[in-house]
Every structure is written in C-alpha cells, then in structure tokens.
N, C-alpha and C positions, 0 to 999 in steps of 0.2 A: 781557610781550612779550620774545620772545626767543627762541632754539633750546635743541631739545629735546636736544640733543648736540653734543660740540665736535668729534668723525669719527663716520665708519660712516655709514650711511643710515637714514631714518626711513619705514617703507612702512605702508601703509592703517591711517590715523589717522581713528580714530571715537569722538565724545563717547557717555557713557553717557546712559540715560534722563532723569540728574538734573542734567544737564550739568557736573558736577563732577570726572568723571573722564576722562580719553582714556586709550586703548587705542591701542597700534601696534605694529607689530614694527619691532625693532632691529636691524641686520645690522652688525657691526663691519667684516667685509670679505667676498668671493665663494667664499670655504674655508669658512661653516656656515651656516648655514639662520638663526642670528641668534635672539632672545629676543623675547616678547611682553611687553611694559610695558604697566604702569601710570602716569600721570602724574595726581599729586591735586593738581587746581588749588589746590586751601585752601592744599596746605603745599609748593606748588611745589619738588615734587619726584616724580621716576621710583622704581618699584622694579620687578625681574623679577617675572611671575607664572609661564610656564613656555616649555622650550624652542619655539619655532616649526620647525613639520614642516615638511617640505621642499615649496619652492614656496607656502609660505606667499601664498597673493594675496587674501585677504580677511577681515574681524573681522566681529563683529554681536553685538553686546549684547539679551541679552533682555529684553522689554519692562520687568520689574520691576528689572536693572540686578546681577543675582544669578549671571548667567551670559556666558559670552563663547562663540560658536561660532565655531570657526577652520578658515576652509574653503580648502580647497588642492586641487590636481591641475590635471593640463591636461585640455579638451575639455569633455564634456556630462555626465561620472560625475565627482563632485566629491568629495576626500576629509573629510570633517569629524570634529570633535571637539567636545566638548561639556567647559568649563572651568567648576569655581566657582572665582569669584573672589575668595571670603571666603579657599577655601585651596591655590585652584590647583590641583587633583585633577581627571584629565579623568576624566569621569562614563561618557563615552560616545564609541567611535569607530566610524565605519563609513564605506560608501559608499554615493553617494547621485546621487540625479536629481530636483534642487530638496528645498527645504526651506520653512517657515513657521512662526513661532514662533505661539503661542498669546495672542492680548492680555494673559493672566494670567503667563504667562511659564513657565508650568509646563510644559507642552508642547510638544512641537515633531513639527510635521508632515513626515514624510519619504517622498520617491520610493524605495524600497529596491527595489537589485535583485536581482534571484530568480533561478538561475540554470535552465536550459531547458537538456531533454534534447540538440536540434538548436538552436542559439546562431541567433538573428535576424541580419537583414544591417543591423543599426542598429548605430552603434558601442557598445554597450552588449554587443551579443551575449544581452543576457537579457532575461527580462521585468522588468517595473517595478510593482511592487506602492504602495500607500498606505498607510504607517502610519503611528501616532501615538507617538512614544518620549513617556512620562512621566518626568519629572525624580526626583521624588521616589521611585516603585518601581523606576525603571533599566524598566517593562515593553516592548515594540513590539506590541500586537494589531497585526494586519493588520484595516483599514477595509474596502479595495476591491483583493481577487486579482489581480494582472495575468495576464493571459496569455499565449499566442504573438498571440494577436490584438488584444488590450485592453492597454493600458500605460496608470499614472496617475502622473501630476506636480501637485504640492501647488504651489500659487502664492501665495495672500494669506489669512491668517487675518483672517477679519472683527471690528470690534470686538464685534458683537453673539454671536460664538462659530461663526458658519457660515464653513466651510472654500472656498476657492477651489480648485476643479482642474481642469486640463486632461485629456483624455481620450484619448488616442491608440487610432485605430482599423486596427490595421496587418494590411498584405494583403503578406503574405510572398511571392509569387506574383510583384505585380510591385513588389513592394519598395517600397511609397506604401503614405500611411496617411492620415486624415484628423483634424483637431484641434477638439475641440468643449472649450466650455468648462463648469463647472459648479460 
C-alpha cells in the first residue's frame, strides 16, 4: 500500500490479465503528454514502457497480458496504438471507430476509417469499414466494406470467437441512420 509517485499525476490505471501488473500513465506536469508505466506488484516497482501520445485517456491490456492498447483523441475517432510490452515497440498505430480484442489476444477488431469521395455529415466524415488487424503478421483484411450508407463498429469479442458489431445504416439525405446490432 502506498502511492505510485511522490509528484506528477497517475491517469488510467489498469491491472493486467494476470493481476500482477498495472499499467498507467505518468504526467510529471501539463508541459508533456507524460510516460506509460509499468508497475510489477512482485518487485514493487514502476519502470517506463513508452512515451504516452497526446491526450492519452485510456489503456487496455490484451486478453493474454502481451499487449497494451493506448487509446487517445477527443470525440468518436479514437487514436490508438498497439504496444508489446515485452519490448515496448508500437506494433500498430491508426485510427479508429471502436475496437475489440480477440479472447486469444492475437487480434484485435477495428472500426477503420475509409475515406469517401463526398465526406458524410457524421463527424467522422468517412466511412467506417470492419477489420481485423492480426498481431503477429501487422495484417488488416477488411471483414465488412463500409460505405456512404453502411458503417460498422466492432463492440465485444465473444469468448467463443464470434464478433459483436453494430451496423449503422446512414441516410445521407436527412442526415439519420439507424443502429442494429450483430
């Protein structure tokens, strides 16, 4: 028991899968964007794994505990990165409209957007495609094309391996769309 620093601030602190380790970012003061930590309960202690992008507002460890996703931006496109934390190498950065890691942890399901010839009146401006980025090839097949009409958003990897996603069915016309889920 105790704090995890004697200044600076400690923001979105999350145990790994094996509850051994927390992850947070460390802001010394409101001049840098601040470091994402490690803290190993066993040997109580912090070490840095890499710098935190700016607006840093969220962690998320992947299921197997091999990976950290560090998601930032304001609004409903969210910037992410993809971290090992054996060596602190981001794997993968982009941007996104929701994400879902894969039970196995290998995967991770992303809203990617596409960008469109005439930009939609959603704040995204583009469509929203469904892929799947693989950890191990760095690959993204596209799942399900968005379009000007169809947008998809990844919500919950099931543990039995089926995908959750929502389905945005957008009418450019009068600017509504309708949200089914799948």
């Amino acid at each position: 028991q105790g704090p995890l620093t004697s200044e600076g601030r400690v923001e979105s602190p999350v145990w790994s899968p094996d509850g051994k380790t927390m992850a947070y970012i460390y802001q010394v003061d409101e001049q840098n964007f601040g470091q994402v930590m490690l803290y190993n309960l066993d040997e109580e202690r912090s070490e840095a794994l890499v710098e935190a992008p700016e607006r840093a507002g969220a962690l998320g460890w992947s299921p197997d505990g091999r990976h950290l996703l560090l998601d930032s931006g304001a609004g409903a496109v969210r910037q992410l990165a993809v971290v090992e934390v054996a060596s602190g190498a981001v794997l993968f950065e982009t941007s996104a409209l929701g994400y879902a890691w894969s039970p196995d942890g290998l995967h991770l399901a992303l809203g990617l957007c596409q960008p469109l010839d005439k930009p939609l009146s959603l704040e995204t401006g583009d469509s929203v495609s469904l892929v799947i980025f693989t950890l191990e090839t760095e690959e993204t097949p596209v799942v399900l094309e968005g379009t000007s009409e169809r947008l998809y958003f990844p919500r919950a990897w099931l543990p039995d391996g089926r995908l959750l996603f929502e389905q945005l069915d957008w009418d450019e016309r009068v600017q509504t769309g309708d949200y089914s889920r799948w």
